[in-house]
C-alpha positions as CSV (number, residue, x, y, z in Angstrom):
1,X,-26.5,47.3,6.8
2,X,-23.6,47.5,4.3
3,X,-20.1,47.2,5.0
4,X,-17.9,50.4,3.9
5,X,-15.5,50.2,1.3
6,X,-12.2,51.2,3.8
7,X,-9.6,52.6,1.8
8,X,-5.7,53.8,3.4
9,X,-2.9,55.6,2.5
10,X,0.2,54.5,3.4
11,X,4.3,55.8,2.8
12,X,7.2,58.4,3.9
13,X,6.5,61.6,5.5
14,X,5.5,64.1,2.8
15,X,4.6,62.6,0.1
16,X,1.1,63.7,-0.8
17,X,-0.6,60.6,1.2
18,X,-3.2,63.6,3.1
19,X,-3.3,65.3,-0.6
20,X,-4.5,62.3,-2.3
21,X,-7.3,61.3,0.5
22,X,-8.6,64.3,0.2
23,X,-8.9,64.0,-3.5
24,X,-10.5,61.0,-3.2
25,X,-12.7,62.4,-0.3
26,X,-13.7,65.5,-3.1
27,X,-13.9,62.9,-5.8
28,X,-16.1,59.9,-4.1
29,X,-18.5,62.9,-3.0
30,X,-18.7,64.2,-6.2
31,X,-19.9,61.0,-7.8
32,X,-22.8,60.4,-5.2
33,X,-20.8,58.7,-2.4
34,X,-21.1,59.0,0.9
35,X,-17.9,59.5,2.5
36,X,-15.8,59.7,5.6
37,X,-12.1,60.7,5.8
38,X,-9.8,59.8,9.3
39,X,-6.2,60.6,9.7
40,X,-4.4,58.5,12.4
41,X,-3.2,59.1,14.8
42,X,-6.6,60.9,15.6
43,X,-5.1,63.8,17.8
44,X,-8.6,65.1,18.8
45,X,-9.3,61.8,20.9
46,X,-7.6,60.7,24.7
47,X,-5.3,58.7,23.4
48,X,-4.2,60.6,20.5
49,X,-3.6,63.3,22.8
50,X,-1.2,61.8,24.4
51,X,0.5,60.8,21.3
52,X,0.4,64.3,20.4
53,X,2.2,65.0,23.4
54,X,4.7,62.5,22.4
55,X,5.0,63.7,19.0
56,X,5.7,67.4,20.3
57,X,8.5,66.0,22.5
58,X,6.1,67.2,26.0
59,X,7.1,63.8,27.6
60,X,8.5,60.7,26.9
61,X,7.4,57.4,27.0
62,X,8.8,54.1,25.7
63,X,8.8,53.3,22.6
64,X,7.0,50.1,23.1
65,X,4.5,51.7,24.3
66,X,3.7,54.3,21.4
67,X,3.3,51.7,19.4
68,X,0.7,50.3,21.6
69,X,-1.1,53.7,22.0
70,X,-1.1,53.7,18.3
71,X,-2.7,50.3,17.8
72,X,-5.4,51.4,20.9
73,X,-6.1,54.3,18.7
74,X,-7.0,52.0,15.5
75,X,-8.9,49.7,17.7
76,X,-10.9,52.5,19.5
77,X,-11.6,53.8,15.8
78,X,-13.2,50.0,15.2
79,X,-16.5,51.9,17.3
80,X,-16.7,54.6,15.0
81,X,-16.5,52.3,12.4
82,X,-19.8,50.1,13.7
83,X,-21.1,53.6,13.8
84,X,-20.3,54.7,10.3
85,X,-21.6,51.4,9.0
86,X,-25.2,51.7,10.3
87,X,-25.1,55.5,8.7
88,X,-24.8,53.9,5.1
89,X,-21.6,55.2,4.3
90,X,-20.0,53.9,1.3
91,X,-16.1,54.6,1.4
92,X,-13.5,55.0,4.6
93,X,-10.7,57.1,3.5
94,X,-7.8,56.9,6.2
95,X,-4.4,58.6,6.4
96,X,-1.9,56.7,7.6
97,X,-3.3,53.0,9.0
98,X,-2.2,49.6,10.0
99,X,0.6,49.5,8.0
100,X,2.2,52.9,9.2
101,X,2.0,50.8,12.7
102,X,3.5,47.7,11.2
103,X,6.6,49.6,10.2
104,X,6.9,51.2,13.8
105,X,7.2,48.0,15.4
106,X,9.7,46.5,12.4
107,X,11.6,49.5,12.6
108,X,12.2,49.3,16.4
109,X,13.0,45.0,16.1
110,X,10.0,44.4,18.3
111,X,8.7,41.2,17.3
112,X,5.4,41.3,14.3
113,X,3.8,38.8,16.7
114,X,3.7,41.7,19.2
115,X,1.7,43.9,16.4
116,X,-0.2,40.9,14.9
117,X,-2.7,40.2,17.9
118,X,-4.2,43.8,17.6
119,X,-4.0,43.6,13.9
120,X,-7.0,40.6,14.3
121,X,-8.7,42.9,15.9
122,X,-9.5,45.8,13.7
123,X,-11.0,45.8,10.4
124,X,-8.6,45.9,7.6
125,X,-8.7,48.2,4.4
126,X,-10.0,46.5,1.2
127,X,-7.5,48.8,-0.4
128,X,-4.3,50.0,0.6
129,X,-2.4,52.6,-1.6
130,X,1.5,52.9,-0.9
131,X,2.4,56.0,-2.4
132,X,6.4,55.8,-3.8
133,X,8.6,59.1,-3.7
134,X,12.1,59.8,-5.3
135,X,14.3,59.6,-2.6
136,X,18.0,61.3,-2.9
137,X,21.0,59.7,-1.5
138,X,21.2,62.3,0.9
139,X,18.0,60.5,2.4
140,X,19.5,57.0,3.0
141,X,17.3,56.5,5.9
142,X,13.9,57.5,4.0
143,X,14.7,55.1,1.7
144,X,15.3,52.3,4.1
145,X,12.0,53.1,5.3
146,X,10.0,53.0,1.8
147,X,11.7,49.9,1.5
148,X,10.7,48.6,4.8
149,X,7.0,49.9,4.0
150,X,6.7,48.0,0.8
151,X,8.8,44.5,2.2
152,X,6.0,44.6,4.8
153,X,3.3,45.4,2.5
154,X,3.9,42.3,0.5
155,X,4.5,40.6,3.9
156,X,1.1,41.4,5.1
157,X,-0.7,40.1,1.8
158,X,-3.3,43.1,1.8
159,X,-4.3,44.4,-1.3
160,X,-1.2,47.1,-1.6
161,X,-1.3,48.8,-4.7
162,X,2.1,50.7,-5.0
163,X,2.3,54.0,-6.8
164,X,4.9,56.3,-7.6
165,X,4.4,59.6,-7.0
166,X,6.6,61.0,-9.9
167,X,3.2,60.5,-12.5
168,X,1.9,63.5,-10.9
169,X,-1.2,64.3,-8.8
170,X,-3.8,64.0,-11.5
171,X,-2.4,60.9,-13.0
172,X,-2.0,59.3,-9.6
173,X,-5.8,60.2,-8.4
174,X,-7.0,59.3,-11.8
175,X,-5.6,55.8,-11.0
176,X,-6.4,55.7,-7.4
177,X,-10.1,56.9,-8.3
178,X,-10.6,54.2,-11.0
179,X,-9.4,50.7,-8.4
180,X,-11.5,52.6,-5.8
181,X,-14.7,52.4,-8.1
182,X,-13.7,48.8,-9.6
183,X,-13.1,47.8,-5.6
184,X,-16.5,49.1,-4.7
185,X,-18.8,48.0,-7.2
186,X,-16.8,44.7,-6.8
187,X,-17.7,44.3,-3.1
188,X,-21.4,45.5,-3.8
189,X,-21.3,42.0,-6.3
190,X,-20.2,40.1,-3.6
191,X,-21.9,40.9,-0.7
């Protein structure tokens, strides 16, 4: 049974991370792969339902313990995951991961040793691609958060590759498409 290659995408709000997964989804298929695309959190499941709820502002809960119901959503996913492996699926495509839950807990000064327990538990991405917007200075904030996003990227030491959004759409799949082929037939080497 081989392993998938797991590929995220990782940044701000609207910034063409669900854009370029899809690409990659299209592309991957396109060459022969078999492929499976997941967008967390995964509202279609019990948990992520009630962090949909959350989102929509239908109740409230403590902060604390979104980011929890996020991490039990990655590490319910880790089932799937076995599942997908036996089906001989080459590449994991997923919106939004780990590190989209890293910054949640940075961003509300809980400690990383809260995060890091769950984080051993769950299978990490042999790829992560942080995708870089142009932010205004109207948007102090978003910028803050890229900037917390990449500090923690290089904190995590994951393969992050950073890419900056202003190339344009082709460029940037074109790029993503090429490490994600290098990645895979590396791991195929290797295994």
């Amino acid at each position: 049974m081989r392993q998938p290659t797991i590929v995220a995408f990782e940044g701000i709000d609207a910034n063409a991370k669900e854009a370029q997964a899809a690409l990659l989804e299209e592309n991957l298929r396109c060459l022969g792969y078999k492929v499976k695309r997941v967008s967390f959190p995964r509202l279609d499941t019990p948990i992520g339902a009630v962090i949909g709820m959350w989102l929509r502002c239908e109740i409230e809960l403590d902060e604390k313990a979104v980011g929890k119901l996020f991490e039990a959503d990655f590490l319910d996913y880790q089932r799937e995951m076995a599942r997908i492996s036996k089906d001989n699926v080459d590449f994991i495509i997923i919106d939004h991961y780990e590190l989209s839950n890293y910054y949640f807990f940075y961003i509300k000064d809980t400690p990383l040793s809260w995060y890091a327990t769950m984080s051993d538990l769950t299978k990490r991405p042999d790829a992560t691609f942080f995708l870089r917007t142009e932010v205004d200075a109207n948007h102090a904030m978003l910028q803050k958060v890229q900037e917390a996003y990449l500090s923690l990227a290089d904190a995590s030491r994951r393969s992050v590759y950073a890419l900056d959004t202003a190339i344009g759409v082709e460029r940037m799949q074109k790029n993503i498409l090429q490490a994600v082929h290098q990645l895979h037939l590396k791991k195929r080497v290797t295994c």
